[in-house]
C-alpha positions as MATLAB code, in Angstrom:
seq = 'XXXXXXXXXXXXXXXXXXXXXXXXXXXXXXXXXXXXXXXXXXXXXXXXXXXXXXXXXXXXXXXXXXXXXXXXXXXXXXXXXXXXXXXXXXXXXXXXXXXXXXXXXXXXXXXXXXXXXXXXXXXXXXXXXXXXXXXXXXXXXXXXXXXXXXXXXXXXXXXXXXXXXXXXXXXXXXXXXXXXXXXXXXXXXXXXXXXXXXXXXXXXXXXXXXXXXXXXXXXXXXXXXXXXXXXXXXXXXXXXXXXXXXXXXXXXXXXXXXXXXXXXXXXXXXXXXXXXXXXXXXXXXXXXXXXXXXXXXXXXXXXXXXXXXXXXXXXXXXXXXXXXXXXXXXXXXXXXXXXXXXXXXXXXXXXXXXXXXXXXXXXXXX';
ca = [
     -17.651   -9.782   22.030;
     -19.322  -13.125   21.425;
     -16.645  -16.095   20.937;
     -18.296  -16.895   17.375;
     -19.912  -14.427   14.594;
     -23.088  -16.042   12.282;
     -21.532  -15.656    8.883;
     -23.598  -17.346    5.953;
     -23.416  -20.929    4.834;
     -20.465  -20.657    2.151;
     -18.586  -23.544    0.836;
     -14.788  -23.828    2.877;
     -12.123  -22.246    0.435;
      -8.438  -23.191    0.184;
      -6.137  -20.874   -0.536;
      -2.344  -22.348   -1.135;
       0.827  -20.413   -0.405;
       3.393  -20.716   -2.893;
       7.068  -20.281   -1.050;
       9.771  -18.792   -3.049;
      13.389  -19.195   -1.993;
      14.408  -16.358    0.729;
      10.478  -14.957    1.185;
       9.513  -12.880    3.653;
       8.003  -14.529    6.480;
       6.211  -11.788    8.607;
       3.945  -11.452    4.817;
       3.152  -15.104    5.000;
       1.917  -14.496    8.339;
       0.029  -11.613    7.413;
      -1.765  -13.822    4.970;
      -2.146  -16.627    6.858;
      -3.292  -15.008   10.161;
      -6.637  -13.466    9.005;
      -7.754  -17.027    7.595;
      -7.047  -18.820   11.122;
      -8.858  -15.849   13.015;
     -12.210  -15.894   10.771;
     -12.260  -19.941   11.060;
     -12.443  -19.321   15.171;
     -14.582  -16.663   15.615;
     -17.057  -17.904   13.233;
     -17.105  -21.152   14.511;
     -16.844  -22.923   10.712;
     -13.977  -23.794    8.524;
     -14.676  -20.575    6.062;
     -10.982  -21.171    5.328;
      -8.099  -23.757    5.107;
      -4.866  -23.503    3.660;
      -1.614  -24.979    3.084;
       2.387  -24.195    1.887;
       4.155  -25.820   -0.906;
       7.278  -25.718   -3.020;
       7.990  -27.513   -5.908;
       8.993  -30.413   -4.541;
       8.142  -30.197   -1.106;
      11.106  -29.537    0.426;
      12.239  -26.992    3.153;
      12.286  -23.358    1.800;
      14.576  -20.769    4.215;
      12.532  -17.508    4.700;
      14.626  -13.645    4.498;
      15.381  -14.078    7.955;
      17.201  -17.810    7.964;
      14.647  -20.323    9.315;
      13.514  -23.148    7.384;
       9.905  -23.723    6.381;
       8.681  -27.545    5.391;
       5.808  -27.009    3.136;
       2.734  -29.700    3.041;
       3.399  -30.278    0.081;
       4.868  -30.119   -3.746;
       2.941  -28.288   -6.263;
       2.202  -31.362   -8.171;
      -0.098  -31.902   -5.300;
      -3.584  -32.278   -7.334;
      -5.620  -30.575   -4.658;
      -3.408  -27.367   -4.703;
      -6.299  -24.756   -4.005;
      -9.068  -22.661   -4.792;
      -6.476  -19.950   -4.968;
      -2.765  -19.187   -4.616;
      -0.405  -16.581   -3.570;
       3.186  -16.514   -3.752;
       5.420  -15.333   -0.908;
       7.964  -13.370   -2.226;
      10.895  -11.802   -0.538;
      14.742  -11.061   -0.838;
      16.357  -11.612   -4.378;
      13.162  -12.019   -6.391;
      14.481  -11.885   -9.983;
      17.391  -14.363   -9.608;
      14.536  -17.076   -7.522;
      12.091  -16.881  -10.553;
      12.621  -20.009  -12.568;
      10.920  -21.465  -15.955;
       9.333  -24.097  -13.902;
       7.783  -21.495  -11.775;
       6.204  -19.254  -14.896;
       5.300  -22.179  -16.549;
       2.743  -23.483  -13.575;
       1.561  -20.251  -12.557;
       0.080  -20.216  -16.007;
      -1.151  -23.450  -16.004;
      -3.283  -22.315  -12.534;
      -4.589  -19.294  -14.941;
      -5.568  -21.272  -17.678;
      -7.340  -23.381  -14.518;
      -9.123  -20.140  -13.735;
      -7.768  -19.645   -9.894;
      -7.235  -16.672   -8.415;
      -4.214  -15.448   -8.073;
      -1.798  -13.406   -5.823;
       1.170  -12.368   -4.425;
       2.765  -10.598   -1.293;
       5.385   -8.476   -0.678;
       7.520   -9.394   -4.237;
       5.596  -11.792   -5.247;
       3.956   -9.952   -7.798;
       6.959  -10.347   -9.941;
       6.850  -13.862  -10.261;
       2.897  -13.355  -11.507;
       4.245  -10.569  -14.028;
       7.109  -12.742  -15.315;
       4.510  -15.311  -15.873;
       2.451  -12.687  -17.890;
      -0.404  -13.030  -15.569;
      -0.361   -9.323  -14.922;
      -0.628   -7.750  -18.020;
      -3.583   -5.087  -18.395;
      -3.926   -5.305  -14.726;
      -2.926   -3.042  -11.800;
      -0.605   -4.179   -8.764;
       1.107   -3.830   -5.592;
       4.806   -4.393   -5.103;
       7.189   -3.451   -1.654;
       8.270    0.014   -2.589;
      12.279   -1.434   -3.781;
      10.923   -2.549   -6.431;
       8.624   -0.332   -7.966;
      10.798    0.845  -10.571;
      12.325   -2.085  -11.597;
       9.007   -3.690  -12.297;
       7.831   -1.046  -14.438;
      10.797   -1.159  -16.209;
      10.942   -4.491  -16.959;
       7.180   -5.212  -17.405;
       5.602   -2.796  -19.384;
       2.371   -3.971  -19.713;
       1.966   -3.897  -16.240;
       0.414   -0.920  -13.951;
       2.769   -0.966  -10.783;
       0.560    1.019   -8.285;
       2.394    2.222   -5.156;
      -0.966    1.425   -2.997;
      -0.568   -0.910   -0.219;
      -2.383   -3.595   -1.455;
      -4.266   -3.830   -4.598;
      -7.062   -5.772   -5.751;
      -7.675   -6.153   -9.375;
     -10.775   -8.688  -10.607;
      -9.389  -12.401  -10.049;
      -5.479  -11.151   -9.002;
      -4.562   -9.210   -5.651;
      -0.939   -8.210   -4.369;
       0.131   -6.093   -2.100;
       3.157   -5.060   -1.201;
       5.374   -6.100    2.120;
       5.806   -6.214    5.853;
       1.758   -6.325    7.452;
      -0.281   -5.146    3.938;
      -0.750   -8.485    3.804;
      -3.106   -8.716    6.457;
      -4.820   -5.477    5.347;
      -5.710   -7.149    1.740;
      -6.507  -10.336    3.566;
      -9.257   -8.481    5.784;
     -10.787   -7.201    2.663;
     -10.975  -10.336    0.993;
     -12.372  -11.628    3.573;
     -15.096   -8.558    4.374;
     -15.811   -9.604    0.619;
     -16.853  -13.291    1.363;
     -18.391  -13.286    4.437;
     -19.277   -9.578    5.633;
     -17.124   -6.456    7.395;
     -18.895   -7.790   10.561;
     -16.571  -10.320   10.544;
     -12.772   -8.836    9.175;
     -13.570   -6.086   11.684;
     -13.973   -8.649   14.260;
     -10.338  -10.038   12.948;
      -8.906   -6.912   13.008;
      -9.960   -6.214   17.044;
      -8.546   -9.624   18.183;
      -5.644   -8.489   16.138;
      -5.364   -5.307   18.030;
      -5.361   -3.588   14.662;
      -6.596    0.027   14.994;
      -7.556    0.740   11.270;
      -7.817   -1.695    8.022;
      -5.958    0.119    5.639;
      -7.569    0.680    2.253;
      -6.657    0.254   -1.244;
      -5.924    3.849   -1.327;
      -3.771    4.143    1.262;
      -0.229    4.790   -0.191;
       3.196    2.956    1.040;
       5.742    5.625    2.302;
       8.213    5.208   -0.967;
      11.733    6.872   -0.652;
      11.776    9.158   -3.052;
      15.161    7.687   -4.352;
      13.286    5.044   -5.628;
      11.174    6.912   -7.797;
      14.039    9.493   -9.116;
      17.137    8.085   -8.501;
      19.988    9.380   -6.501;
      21.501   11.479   -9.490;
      18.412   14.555   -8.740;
      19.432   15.434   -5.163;
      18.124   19.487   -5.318;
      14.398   17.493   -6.136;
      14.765   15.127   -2.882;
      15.727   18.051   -0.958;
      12.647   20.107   -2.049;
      10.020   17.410   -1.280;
      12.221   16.989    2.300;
      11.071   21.003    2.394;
       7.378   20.307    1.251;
       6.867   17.577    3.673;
       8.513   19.795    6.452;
       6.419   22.304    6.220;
       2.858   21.107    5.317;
       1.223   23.407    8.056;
       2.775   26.825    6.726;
       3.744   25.925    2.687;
       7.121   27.558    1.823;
       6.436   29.676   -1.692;
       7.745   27.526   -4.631;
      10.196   30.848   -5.193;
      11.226   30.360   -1.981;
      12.136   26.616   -2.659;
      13.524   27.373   -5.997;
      15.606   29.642   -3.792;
      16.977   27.525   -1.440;
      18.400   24.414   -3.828;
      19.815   27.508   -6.046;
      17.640   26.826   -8.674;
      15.173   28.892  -10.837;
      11.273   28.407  -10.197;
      11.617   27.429  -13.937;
      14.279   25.019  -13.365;
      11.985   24.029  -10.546;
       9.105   22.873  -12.526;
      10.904   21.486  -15.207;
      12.139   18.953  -12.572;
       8.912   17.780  -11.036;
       7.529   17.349  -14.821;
       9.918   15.351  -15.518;
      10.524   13.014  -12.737;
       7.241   13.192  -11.137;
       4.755   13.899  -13.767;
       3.290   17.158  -12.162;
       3.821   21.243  -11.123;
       5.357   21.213   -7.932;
       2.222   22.903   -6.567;
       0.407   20.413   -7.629;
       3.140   18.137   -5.625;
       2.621   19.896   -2.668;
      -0.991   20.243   -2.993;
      -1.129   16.337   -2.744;
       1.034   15.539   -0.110;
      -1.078   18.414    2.165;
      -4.196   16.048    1.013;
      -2.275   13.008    2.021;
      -1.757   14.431    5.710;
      -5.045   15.561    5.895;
      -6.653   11.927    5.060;
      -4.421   10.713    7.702;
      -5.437   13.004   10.378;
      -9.208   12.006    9.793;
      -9.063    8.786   10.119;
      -6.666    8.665   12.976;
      -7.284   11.962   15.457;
     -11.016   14.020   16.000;
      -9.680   17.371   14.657;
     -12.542   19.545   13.748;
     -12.426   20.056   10.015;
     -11.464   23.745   10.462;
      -8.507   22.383   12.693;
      -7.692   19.962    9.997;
      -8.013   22.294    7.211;
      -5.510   24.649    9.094;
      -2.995   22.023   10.134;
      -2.331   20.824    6.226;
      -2.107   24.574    5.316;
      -5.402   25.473    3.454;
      -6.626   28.953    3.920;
     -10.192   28.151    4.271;
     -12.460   24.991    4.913;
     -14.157   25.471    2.146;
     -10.956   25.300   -0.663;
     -10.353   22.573    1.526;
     -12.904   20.506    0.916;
     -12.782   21.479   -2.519;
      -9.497   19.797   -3.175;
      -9.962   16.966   -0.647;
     -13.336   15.640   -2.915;
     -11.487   16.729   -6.060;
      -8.604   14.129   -4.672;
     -10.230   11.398   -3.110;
     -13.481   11.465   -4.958;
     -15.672   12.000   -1.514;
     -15.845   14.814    0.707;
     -13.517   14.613    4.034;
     -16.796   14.611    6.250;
     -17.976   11.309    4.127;
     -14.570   10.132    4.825;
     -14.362   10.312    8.696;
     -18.078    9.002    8.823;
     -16.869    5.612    6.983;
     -13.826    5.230    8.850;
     -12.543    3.718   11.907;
     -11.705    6.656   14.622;
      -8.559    5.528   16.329;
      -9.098    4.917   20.156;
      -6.144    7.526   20.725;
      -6.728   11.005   22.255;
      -7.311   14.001   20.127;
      -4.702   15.881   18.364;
      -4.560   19.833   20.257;
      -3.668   21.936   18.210;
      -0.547   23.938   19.340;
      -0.778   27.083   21.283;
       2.028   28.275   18.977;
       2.494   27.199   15.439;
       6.196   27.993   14.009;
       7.298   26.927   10.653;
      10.074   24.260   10.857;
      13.017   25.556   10.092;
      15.206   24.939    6.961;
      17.768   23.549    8.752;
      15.459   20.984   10.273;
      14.532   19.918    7.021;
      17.477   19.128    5.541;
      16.866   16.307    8.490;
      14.159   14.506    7.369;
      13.237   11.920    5.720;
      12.512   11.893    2.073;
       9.255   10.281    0.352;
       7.455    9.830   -2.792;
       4.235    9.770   -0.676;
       1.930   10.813   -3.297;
       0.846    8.511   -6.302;
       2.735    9.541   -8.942;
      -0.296    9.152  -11.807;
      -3.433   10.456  -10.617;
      -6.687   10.490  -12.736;
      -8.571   14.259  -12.057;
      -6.483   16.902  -12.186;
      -6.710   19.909   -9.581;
      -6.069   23.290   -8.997;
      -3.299   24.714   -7.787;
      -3.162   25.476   -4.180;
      -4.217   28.871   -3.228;
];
């Protein structure tokens, strides 16, 4: 790969990193990261950037070590745009000061966003309103409780006209490469993401794994333990009598559980989460669609694709053509294919790994 990639002449844009008292500091590096890496392998300063606080002075990231910004925000070249870092603790580090020059920065017309919690500082600003976001999966319910107005997506990252958050950990650096793709070309964030040894850049509609706990609570235990069963057995569905069965509960009792808490028929539940694994298997493995379509439990390819376009709005063989194949070896399919056991499933891990409000409805499994 040549050192430098010909990107077009484009004025050099600064984007500013507000630090918030105990933020997360592999997200501000997943921010920052992308910006150094298109600067060198384009050979220009597309990009520069800079931390501040309000008044300049060290702020201690999650994990104890002390950060000394460049400079205070009353700095009058604070940037083009600005995210803040958020982390640990997020309502209790949100201040008046801090609301009230976010909004001045609006009313300035900068873009604006915020990583890992640091949509909630935008929101309690009112800078979020009518739009959609991303926040780390802990605190998905308490934002939409406490701002209404706001559509809390559980997407990775989201990007939403002149605002873009995304949630924690390295989603940062996915919505970075996007941005990026966006102002100089996918030449060059796929470039990034090589030299980053990152296998795929994630999409906006790639979902964050959310404990279902999160979503429901810990007072609905029989519903946790279903979806544990659901995601347990995605190859070989269990019948929804079956799983009524099993957390001694009616198949009326059943639905009237997954309406409640998670807006849907828990075929419909299970339906989704069989898409989910099958978008995952595309872009990552070179399973034949008939392979795929059996391994997520569809009886034939053509119900298959069916629901997958009904889902995702393309077709899976559109899909795998615009993505990235991971580098790894095939999936083979197993010689035998047993249905995990009950007992196993009691085992796993629990998600709410579906979006919770989806736009096209679907048929049922079949």
């Amino acid at each position: 790969m040549s050192s430098t990639l010909a990107v077009a002449d484009a004025a050099t844009q600064s984007v500013g990193f507000l630090l918030l008292d105990r933020f997360t500091l592999m997200s501000l590096a997943a921010a920052v990261e992308p910006l150094r890496m298109a600067n060198q392998l384009s050979g220009r300063a597309l990009y520069r950037w800079h931390t501040f606080s309000p008044d300049g002075a060290p702020v201690w990231a999650s994990d104890g070590v002390p950060i000394t910004p460049d400079a205070a925000w009353s700095n009058p070249c604070v940037a083009d745009t600005v995210i803040v870092c958020g982390g640990v603790g997020i309502q209790s580090v949100i201040t008046r000061e801090h609301t009230t020059w976010l909004r001045a920065l609006a009313r300035q017309s900068k873009r604006l966003g915020g990583v890992c919690t640091g949509s909630w500082a935008l929101a309690k600003a009112g800078l979020l309103d009518g739009y959609e976001c991303s926040v780390h999966w802990e605190f998905l319910a308490a934002m939409q409780e406490a701002f209404p107005r706001v559509s809390v997506s559980t997407s990775l990252f989201t990007l939403d006209r002149n605002r873009f958050t995304s949630s924690g950990g390295t989603a940062p650096l996915d919505m970075m490469l996007h941005l990026i793709g966006r102002d100089h070309g996918r030449e060059l964030s796929a470039a990034i993401s090589e030299m980053f040894v990152y296998e795929r850049i994630r999409s906006e509609q790639d979902q964050q794994r959310v404990p279902l706990k999160h979503v429901v609570g810990t007072h609905q235990p029989k519903l946790q333990e279903v979806v544990a069963l659901m995601e347990a057995n995605l190859e070989e569905p269990i019948d929804l009598d079956d799983l009524a069965e099993y957390v001694d509960l009616s198949r009326r009792q059943l639905e009237r559980l997954f309406q409640k808490y998670l807006q849907c028929t828990p075929s419909r539940y299970y339906l989704r989460l069989r898409l989910i694994r099958a978008r995952q298997l595309l872009k990552q493995t070179s399973l034949s669609i008939v392979e795929l379509a059996y391994a997520c439990g569809f009886v034939s390819t053509p119900h298959f694709s069916k629901c997958y376009r009904e889902h995702f709005g393309v077709p899976p063989s559109d899909e795998r053509s615009g993505s990235e194949m991971s580098r790894k070896p095939a999936m083979q399919p197993s010689a035998s294919r047993p249905l995990t056991t009950l007992d196993q499933a009691r085992n796993e891990s629990t998600f709410a790994s579906v979006q919770m409000m989806v736009r096209v409805d679907m048929a049922s499994a079949g």
